[in-house]
mmJSON file of the N, C-alpha and C atoms, coordinates in Angstrom:
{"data_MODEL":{"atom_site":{
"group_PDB":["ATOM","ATOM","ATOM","ATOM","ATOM","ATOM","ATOM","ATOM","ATOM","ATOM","ATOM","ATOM","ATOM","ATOM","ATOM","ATOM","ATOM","ATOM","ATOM","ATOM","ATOM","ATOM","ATOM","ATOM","ATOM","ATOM","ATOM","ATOM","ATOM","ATOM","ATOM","ATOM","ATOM","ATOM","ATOM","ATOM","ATOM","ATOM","ATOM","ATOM","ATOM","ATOM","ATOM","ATOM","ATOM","ATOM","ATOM","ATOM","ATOM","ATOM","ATOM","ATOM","ATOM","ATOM","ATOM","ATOM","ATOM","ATOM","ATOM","ATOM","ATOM","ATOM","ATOM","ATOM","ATOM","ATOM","ATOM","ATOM","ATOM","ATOM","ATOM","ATOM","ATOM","ATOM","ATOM","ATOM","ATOM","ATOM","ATOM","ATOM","ATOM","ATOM","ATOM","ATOM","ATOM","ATOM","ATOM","ATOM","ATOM","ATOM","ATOM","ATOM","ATOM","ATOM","ATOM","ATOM","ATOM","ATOM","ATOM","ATOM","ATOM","ATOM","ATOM","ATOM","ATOM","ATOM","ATOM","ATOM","ATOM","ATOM","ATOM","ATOM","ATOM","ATOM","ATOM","ATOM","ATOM","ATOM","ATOM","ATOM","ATOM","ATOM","ATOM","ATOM","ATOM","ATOM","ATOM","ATOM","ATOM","ATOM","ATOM","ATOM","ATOM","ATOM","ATOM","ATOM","ATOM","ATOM","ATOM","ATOM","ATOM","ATOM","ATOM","ATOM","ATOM","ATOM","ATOM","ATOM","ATOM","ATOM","ATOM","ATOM","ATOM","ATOM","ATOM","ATOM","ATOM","ATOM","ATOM","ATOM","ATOM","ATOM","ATOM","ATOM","ATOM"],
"id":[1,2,3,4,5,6,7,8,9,10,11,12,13,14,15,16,17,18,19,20,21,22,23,24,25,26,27,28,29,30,31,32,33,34,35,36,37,38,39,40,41,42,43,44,45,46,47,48,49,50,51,52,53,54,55,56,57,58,59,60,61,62,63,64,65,66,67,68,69,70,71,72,73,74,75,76,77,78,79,80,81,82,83,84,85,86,87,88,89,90,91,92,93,94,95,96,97,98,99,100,101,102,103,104,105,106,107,108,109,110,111,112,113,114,115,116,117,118,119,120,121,122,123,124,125,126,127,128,129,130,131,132,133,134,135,136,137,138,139,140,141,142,143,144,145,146,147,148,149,150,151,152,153,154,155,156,157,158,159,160,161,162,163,164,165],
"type_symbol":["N","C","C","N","C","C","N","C","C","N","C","C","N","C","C","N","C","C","N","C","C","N","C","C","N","C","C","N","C","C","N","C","C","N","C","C","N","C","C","N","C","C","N","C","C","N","C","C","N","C","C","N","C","C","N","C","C","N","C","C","N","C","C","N","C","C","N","C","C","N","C","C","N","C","C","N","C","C","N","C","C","N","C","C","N","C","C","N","C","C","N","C","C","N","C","C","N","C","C","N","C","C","N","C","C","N","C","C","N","C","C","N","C","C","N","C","C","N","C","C","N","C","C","N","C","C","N","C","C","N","C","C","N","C","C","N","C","C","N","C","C","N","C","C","N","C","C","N","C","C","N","C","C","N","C","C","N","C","C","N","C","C","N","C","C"],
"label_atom_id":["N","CA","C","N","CA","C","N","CA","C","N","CA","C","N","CA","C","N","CA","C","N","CA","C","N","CA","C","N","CA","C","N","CA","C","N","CA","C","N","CA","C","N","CA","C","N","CA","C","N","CA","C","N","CA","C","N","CA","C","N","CA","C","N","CA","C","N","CA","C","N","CA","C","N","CA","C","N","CA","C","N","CA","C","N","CA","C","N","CA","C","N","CA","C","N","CA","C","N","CA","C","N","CA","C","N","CA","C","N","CA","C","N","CA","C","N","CA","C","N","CA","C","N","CA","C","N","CA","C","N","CA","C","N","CA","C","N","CA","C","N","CA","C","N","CA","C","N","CA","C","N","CA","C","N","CA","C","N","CA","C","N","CA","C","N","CA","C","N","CA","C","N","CA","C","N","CA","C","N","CA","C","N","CA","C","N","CA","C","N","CA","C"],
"label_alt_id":[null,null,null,null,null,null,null,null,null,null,null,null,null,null,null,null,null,null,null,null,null,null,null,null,null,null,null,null,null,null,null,null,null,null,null,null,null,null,null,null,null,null,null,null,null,null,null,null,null,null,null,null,null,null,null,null,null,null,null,null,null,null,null,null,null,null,null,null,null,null,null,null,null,null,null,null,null,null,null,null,null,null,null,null,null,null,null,null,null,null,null,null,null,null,null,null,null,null,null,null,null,null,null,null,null,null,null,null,null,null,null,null,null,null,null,null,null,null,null,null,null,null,null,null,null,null,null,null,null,null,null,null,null,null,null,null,null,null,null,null,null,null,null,null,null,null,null,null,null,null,null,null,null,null,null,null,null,null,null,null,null,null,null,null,null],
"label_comp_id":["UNK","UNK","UNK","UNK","UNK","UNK","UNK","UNK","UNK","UNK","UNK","UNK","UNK","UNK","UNK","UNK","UNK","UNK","UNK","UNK","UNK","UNK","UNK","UNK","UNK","UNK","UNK","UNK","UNK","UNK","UNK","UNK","UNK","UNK","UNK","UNK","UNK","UNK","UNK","UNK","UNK","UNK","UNK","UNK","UNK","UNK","UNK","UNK","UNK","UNK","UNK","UNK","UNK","UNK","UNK","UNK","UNK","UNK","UNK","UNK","UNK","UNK","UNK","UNK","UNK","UNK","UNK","UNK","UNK","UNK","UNK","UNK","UNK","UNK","UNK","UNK","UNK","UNK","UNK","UNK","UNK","UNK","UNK","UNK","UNK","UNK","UNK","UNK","UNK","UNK","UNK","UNK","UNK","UNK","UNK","UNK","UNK","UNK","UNK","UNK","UNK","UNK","UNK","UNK","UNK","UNK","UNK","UNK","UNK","UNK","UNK","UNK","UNK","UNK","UNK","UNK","UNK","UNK","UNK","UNK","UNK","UNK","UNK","UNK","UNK","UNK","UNK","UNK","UNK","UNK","UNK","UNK","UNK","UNK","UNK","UNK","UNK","UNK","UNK","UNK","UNK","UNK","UNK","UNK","UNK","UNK","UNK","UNK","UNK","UNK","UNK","UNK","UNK","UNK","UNK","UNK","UNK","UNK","UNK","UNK","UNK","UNK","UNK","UNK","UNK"],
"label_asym_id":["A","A","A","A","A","A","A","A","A","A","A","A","A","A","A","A","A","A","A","A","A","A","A","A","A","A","A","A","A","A","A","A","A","A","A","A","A","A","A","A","A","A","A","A","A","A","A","A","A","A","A","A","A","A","A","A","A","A","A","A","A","A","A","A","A","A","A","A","A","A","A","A","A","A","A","A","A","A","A","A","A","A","A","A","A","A","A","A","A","A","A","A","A","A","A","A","A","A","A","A","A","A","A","A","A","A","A","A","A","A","A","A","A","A","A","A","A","A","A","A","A","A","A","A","A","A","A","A","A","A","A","A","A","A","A","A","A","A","A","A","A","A","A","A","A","A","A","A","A","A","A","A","A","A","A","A","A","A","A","A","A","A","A","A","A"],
"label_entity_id":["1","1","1","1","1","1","1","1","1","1","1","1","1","1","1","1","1","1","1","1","1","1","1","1","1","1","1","1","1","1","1","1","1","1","1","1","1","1","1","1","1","1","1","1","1","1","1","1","1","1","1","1","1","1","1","1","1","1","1","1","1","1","1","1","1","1","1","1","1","1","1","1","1","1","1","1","1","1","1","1","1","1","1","1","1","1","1","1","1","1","1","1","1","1","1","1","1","1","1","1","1","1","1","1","1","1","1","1","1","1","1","1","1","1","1","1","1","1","1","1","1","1","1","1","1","1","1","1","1","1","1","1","1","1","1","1","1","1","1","1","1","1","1","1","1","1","1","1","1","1","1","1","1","1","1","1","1","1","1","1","1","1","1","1","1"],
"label_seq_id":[1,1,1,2,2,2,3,3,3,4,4,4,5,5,5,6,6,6,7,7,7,8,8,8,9,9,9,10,10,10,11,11,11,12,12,12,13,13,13,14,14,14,15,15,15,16,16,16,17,17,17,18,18,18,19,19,19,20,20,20,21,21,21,22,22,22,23,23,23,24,24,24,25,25,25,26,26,26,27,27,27,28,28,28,29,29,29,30,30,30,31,31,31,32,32,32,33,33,33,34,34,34,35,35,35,36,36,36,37,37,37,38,38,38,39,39,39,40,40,40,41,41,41,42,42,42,43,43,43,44,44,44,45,45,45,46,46,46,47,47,47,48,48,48,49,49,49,50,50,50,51,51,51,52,52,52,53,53,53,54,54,54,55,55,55],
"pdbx_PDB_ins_code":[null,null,null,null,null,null,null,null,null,null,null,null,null,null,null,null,null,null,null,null,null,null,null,null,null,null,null,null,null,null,null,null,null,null,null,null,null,null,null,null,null,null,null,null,null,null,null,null,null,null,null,null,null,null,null,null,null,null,null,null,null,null,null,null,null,null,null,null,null,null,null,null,null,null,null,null,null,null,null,null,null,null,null,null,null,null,null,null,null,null,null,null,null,null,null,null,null,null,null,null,null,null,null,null,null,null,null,null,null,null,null,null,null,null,null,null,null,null,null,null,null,null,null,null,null,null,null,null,null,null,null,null,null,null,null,null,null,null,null,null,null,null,null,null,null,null,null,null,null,null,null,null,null,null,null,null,null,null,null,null,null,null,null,null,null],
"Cartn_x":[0.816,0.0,0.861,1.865,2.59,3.617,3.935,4.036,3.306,2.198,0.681,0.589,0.653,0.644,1.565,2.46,4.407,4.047,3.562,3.542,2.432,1.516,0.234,0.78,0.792,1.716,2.806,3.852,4.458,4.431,3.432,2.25,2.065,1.324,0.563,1.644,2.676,3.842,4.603,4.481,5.591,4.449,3.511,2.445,2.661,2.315,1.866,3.535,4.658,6.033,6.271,5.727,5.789,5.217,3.653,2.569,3.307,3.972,4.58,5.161,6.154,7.354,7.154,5.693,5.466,5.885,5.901,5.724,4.666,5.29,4.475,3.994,3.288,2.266,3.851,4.688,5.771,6.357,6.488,7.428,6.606,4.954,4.552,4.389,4.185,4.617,5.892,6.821,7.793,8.479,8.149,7.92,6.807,6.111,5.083,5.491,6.167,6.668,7.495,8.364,9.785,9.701,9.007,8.059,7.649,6.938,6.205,7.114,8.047,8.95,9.801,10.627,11.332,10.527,9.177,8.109,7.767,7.677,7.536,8.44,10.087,11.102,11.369,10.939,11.067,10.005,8.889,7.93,8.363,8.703,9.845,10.237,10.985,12.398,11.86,10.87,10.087,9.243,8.946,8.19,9.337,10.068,11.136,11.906,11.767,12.272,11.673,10.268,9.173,8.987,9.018,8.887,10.403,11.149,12.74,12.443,12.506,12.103,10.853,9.341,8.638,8.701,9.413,9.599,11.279],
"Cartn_y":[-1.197,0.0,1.263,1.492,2.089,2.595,1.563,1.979,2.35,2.307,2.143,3.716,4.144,5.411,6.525,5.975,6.755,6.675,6.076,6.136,7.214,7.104,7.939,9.545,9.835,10.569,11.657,11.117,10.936,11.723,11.022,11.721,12.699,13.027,14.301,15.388,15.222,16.3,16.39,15.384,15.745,16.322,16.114,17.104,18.241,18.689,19.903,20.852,19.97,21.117,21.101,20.061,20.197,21.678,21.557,22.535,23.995,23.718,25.372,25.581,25.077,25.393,25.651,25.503,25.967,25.036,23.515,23.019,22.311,21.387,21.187,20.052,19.016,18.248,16.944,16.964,16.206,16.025,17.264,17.963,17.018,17.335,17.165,15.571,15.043,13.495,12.711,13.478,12.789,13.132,14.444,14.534,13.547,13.151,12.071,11.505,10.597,9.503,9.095,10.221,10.518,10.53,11.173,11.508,10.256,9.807,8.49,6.631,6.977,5.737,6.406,7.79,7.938,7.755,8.008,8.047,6.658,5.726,4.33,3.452,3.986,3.283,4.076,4.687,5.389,4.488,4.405,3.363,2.081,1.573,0.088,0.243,1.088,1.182,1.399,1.924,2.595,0.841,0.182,-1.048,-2.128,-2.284,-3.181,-2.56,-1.527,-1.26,-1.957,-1.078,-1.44,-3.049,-3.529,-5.296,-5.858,-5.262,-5.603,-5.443,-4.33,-3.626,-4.569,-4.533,-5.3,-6.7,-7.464,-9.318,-9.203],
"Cartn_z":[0.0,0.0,0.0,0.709,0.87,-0.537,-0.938,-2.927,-3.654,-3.673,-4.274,-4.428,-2.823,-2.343,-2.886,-2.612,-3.262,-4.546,-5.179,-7.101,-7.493,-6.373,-7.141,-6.412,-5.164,-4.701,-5.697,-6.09,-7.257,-8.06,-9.121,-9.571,-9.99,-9.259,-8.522,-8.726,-7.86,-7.494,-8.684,-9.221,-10.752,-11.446,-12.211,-12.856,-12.288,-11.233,-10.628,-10.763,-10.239,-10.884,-11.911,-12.744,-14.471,-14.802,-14.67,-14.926,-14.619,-12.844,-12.443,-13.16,-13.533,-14.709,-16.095,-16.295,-17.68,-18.999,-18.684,-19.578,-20.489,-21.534,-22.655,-21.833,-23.094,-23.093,-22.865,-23.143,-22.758,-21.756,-21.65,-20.249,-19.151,-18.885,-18.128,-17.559,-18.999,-18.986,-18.449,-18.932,-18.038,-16.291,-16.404,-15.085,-14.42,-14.773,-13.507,-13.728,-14.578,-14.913,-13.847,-14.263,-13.452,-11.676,-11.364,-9.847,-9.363,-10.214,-9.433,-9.495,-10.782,-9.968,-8.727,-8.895,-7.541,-6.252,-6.276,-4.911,-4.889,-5.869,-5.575,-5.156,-5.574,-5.059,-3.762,-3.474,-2.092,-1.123,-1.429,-0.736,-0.166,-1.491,-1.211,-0.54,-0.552,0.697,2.061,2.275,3.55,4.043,2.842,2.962,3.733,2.823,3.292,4.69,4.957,6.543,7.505,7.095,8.386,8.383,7.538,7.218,8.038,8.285,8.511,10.05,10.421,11.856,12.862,11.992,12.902,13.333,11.994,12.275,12.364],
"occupancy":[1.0,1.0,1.0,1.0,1.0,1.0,1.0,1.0,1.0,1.0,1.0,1.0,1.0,1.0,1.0,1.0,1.0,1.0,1.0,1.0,1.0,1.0,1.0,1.0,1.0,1.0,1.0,1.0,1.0,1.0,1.0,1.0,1.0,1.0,1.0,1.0,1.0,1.0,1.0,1.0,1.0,1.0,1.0,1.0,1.0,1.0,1.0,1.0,1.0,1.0,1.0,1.0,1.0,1.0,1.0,1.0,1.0,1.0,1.0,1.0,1.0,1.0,1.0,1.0,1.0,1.0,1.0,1.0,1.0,1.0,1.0,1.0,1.0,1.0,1.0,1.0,1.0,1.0,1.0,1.0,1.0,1.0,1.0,1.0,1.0,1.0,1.0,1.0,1.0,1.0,1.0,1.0,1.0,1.0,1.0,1.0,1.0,1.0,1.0,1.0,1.0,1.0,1.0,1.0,1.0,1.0,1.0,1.0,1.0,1.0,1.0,1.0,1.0,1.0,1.0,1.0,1.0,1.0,1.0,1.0,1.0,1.0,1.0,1.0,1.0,1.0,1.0,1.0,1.0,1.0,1.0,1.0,1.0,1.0,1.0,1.0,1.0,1.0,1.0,1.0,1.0,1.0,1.0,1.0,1.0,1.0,1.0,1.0,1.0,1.0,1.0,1.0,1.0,1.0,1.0,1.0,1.0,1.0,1.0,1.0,1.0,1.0,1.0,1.0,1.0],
"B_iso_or_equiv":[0.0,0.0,0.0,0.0,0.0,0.0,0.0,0.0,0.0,0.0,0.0,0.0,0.0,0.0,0.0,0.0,0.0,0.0,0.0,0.0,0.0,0.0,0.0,0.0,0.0,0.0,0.0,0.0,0.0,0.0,0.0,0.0,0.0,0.0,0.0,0.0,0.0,0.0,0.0,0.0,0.0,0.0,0.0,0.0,0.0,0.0,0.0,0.0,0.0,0.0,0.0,0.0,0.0,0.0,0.0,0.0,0.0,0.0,0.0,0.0,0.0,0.0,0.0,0.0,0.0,0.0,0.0,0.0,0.0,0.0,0.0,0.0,0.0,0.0,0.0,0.0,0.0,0.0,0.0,0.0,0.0,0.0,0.0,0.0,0.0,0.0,0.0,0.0,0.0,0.0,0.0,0.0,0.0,0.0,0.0,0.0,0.0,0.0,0.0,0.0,0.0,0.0,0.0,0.0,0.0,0.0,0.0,0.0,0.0,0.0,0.0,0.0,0.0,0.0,0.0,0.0,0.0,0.0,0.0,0.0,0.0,0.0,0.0,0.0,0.0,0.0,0.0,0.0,0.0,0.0,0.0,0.0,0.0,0.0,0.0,0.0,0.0,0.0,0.0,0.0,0.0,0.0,0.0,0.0,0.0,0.0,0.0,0.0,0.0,0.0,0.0,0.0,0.0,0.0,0.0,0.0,0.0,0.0,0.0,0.0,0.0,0.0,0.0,0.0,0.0],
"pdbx_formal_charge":[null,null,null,null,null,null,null,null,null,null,null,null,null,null,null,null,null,null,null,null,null,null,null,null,null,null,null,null,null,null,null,null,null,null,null,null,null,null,null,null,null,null,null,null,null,null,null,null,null,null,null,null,null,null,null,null,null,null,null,null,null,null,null,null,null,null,null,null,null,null,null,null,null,null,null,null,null,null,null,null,null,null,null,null,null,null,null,null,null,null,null,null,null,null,null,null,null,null,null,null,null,null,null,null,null,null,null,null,null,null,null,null,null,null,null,null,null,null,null,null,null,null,null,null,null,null,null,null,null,null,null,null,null,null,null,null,null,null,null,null,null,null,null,null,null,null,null,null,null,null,null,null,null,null,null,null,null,null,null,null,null,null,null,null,null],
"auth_seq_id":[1,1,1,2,2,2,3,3,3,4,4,4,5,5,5,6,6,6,7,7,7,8,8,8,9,9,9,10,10,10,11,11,11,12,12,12,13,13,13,14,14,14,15,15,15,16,16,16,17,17,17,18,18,18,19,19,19,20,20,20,21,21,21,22,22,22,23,23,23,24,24,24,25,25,25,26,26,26,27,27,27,28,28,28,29,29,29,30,30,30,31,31,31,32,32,32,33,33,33,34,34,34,35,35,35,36,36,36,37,37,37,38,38,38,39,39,39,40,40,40,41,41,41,42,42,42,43,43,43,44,44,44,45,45,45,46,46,46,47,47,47,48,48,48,49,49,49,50,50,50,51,51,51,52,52,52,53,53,53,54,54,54,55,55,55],
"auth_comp_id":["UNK","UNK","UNK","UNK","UNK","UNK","UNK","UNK","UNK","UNK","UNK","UNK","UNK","UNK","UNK","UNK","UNK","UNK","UNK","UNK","UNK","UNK","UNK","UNK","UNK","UNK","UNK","UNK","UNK","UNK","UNK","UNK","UNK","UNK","UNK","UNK","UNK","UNK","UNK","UNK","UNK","UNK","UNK","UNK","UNK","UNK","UNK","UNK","UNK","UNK","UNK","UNK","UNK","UNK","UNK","UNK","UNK","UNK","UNK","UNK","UNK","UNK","UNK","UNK","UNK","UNK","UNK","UNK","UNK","UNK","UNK","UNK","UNK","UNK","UNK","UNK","UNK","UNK","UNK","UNK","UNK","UNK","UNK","UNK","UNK","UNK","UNK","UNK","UNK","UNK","UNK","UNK","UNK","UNK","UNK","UNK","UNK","UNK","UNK","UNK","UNK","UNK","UNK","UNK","UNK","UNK","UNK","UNK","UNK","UNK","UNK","UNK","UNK","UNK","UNK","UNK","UNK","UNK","UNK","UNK","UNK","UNK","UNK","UNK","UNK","UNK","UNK","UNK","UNK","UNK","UNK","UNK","UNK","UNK","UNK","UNK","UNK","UNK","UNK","UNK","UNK","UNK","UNK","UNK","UNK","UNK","UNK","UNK","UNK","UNK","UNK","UNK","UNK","UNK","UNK","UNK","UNK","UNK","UNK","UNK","UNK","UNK","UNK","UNK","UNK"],
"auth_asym_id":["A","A","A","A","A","A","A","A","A","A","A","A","A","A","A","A","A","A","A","A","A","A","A","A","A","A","A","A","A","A","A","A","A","A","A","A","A","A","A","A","A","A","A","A","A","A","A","A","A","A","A","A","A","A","A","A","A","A","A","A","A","A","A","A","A","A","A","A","A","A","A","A","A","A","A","A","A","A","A","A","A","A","A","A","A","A","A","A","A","A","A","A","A","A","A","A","A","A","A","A","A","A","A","A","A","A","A","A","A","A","A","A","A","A","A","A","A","A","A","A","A","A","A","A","A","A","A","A","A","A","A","A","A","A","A","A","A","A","A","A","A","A","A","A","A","A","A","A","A","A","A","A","A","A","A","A","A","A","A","A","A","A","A","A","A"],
"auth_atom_id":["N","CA","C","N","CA","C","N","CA","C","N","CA","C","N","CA","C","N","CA","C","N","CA","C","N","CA","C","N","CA","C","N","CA","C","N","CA","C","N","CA","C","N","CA","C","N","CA","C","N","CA","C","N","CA","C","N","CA","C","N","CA","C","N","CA","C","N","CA","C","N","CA","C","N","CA","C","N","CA","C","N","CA","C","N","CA","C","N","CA","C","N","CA","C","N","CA","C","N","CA","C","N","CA","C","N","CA","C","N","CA","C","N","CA","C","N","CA","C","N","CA","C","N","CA","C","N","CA","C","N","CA","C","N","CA","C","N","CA","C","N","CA","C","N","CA","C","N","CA","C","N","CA","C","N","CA","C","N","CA","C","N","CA","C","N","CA","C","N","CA","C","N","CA","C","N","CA","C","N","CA","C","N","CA","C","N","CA","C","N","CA","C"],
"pdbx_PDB_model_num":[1,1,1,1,1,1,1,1,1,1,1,1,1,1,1,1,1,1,1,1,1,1,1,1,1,1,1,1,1,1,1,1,1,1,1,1,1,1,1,1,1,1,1,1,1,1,1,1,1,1,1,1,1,1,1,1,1,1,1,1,1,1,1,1,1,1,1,1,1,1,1,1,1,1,1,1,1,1,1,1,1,1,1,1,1,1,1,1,1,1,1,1,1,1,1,1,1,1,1,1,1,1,1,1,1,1,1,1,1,1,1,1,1,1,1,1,1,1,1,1,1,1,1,1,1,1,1,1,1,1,1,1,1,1,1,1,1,1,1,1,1,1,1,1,1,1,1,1,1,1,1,1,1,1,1,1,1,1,1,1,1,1,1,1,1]
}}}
């Protein structure tokens, strides 16, 4: 869930500094792109802690 979260998350935040920055119909694409694997491999990592930590 926690990836699920970080990807859509992501997202969101890469569109929205795409959009600030005044780009195209590209720009904006790869920024989420871009946003939501770094926020999903960030999840993982947050997943595999807490999975490490509680068992």
């Amino acid at each position: 869930m926690i990836v699920i979260a970080g990807v859509l998350i992501g997202a969101i935040l890469g569109g929205l500094t795409a959009r600030r920055r005044k780009g195209n119909a590209a720009d904006i694409a790869q920024f989420v792109v871009a946003y939501a694997i770094a926020f999903g491999l960030l999840g993982l990592v947050v997943t595999i802690v807490i999975e490490k930590v509680v068992t």
